[in-house]
C-alpha positions as CSV (number, residue, x, y, z in Angstrom):
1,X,-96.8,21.5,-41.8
2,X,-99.0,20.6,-44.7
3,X,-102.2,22.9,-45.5
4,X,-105.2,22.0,-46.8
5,X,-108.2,24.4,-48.1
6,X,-111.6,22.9,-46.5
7,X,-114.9,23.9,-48.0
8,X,-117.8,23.3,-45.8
9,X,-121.3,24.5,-44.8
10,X,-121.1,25.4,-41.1
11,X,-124.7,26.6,-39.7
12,X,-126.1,26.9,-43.0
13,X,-123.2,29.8,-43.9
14,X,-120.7,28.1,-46.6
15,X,-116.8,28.5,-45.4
16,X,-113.6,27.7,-47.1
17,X,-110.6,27.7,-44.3
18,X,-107.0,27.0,-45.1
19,X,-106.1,24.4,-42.1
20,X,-103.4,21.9,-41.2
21,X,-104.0,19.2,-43.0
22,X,-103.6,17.3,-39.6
23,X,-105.8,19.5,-37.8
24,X,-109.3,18.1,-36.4
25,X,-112.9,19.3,-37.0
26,X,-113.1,19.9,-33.4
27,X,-110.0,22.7,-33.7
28,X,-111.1,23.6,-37.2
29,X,-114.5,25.1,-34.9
30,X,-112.8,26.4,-32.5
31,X,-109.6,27.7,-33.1
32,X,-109.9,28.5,-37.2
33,X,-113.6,29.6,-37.2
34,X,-114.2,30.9,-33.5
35,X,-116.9,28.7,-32.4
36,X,-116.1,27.5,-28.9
37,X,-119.6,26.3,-28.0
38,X,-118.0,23.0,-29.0
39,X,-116.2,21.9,-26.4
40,X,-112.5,19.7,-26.2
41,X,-113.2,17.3,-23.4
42,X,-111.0,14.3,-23.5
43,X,-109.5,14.1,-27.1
44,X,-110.7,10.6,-27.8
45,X,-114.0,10.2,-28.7
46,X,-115.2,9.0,-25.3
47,X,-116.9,12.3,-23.5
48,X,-119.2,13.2,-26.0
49,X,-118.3,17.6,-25.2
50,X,-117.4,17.7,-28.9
51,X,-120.3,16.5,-30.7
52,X,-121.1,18.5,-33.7
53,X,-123.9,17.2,-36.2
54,X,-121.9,16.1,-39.6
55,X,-124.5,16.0,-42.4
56,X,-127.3,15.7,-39.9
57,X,-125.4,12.9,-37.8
58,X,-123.5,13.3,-34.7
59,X,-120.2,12.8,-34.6
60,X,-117.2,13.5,-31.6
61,X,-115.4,16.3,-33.9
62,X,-112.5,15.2,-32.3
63,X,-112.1,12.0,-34.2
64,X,-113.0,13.6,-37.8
65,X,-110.5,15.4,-39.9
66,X,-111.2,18.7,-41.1
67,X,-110.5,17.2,-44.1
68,X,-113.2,14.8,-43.5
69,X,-115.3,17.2,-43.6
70,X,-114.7,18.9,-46.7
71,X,-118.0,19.5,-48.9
72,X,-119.9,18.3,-46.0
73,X,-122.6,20.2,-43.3
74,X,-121.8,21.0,-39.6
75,X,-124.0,21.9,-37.4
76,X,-122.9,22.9,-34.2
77,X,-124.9,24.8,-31.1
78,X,-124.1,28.1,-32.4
79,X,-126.4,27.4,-35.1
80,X,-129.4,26.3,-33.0
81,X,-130.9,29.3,-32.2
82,X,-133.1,31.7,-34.8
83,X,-133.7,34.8,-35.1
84,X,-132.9,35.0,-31.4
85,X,-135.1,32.2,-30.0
86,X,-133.4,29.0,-28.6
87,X,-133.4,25.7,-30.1
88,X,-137.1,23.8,-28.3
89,X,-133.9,21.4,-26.9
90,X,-132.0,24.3,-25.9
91,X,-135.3,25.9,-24.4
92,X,-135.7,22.1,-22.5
93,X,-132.5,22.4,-20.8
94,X,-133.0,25.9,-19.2
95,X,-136.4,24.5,-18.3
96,X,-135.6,21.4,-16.9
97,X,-132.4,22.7,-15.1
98,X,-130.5,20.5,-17.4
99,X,-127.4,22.8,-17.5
100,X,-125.2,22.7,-14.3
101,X,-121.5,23.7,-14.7
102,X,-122.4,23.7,-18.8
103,X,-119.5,21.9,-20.2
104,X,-121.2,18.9,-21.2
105,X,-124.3,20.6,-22.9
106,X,-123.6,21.9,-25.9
107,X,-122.5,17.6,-27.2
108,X,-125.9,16.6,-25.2
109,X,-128.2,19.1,-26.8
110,X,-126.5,18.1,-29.9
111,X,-127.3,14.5,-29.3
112,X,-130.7,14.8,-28.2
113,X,-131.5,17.3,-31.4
114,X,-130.4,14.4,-33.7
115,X,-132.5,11.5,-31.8
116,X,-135.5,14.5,-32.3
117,X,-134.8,15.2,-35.7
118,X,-134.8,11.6,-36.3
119,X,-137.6,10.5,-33.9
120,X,-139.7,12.8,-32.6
121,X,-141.6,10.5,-29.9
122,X,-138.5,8.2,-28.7
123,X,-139.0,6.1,-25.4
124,X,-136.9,6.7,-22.7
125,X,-134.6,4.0,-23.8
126,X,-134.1,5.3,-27.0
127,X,-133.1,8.7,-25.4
128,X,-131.0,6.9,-23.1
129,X,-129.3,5.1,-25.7
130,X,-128.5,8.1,-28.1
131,X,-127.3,10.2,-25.5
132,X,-124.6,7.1,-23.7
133,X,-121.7,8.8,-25.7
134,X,-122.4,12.3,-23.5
135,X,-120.7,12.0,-20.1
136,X,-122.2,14.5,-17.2
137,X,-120.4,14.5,-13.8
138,X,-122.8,17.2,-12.5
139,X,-126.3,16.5,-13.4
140,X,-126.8,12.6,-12.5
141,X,-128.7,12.7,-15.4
142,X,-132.4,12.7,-14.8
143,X,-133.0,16.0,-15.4
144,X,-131.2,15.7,-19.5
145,X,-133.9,12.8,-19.6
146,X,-136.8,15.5,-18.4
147,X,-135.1,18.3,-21.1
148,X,-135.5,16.0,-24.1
149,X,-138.6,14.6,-23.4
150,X,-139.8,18.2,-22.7
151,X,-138.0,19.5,-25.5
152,X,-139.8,16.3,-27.9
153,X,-143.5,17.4,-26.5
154,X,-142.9,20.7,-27.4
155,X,-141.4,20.5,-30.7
156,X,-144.2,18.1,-31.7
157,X,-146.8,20.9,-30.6
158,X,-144.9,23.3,-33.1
């Protein structure tokens, strides 16, 4: 199997990884570099477990090469909190009792921190609309839609 050397900023820390060249981003995070928050849901792009922010953008990691990602900046729930205080999205979902089984949360809060970072007032339909790529079986929903809106009211107090 082919290797490739990937150079990338992951939660601000810069990382070189020798990788398969065939490997994805989503295995590059979990499996090279540890970071498991990222979750591997369906493989194709269409549960939303694996979103990672890619240069500020979210993406399903597992449709994006490691390669793809080479000189580029991944942020991934790992690198939410600071200095040992959650993410005001993170804070949201405990709040809200957003979080049921968990395995969804990590792509959602990642979704709902790029809407925020992006647009921090957004109507419900825009928060419904950025977050359609995350699939929940446990939560129905309404209570991600209380997180970020809780989450947007108090980041824009900060």
């Amino acid at each position: 199997m082919q290797r490739i050397t990937v150079t990338l900023t992951i939660n601000g820390e810069r990382r070189q990884v020798e990788t398969a060249a065939n490997q994805t981003l989503l295995y590059l995070l979990r499996d090279d570099l540890g970071l498991t928050g990222t979750k591997d849901g369906c493989r194709e792009g269409e549960c939303g477990a694996c979103t990672v922010l890619l240069d500020g953008e979210p993406v399903n990691s597992c449709l994006v090469l490691a390669g793809q990602a080479d000189g580029r900046e991944v942020l991934t729930v790992e690198g939410l909190a600071h200095n040992g205080q959650l993410h005001a999205v993170q804070r949201a979902f405990v709040e809200a009792g957003a979080v049921q089984c968990g395995f969804c949360t990590p792509g959602v809060i990642m979704a709902a921190v790029a809407l925020l970072s992006r647009d921090p007032k957004p109507s419900e339909h825009q928060v419904r609309e950025a977050l359609v790529g995350n699939l929940c079986r446990c939560t129905g929903y309404n209570k991600i839609l209380d997180a970020v809106r809780l989450a947007a009211e108090e980041m824009r107090d900060e």
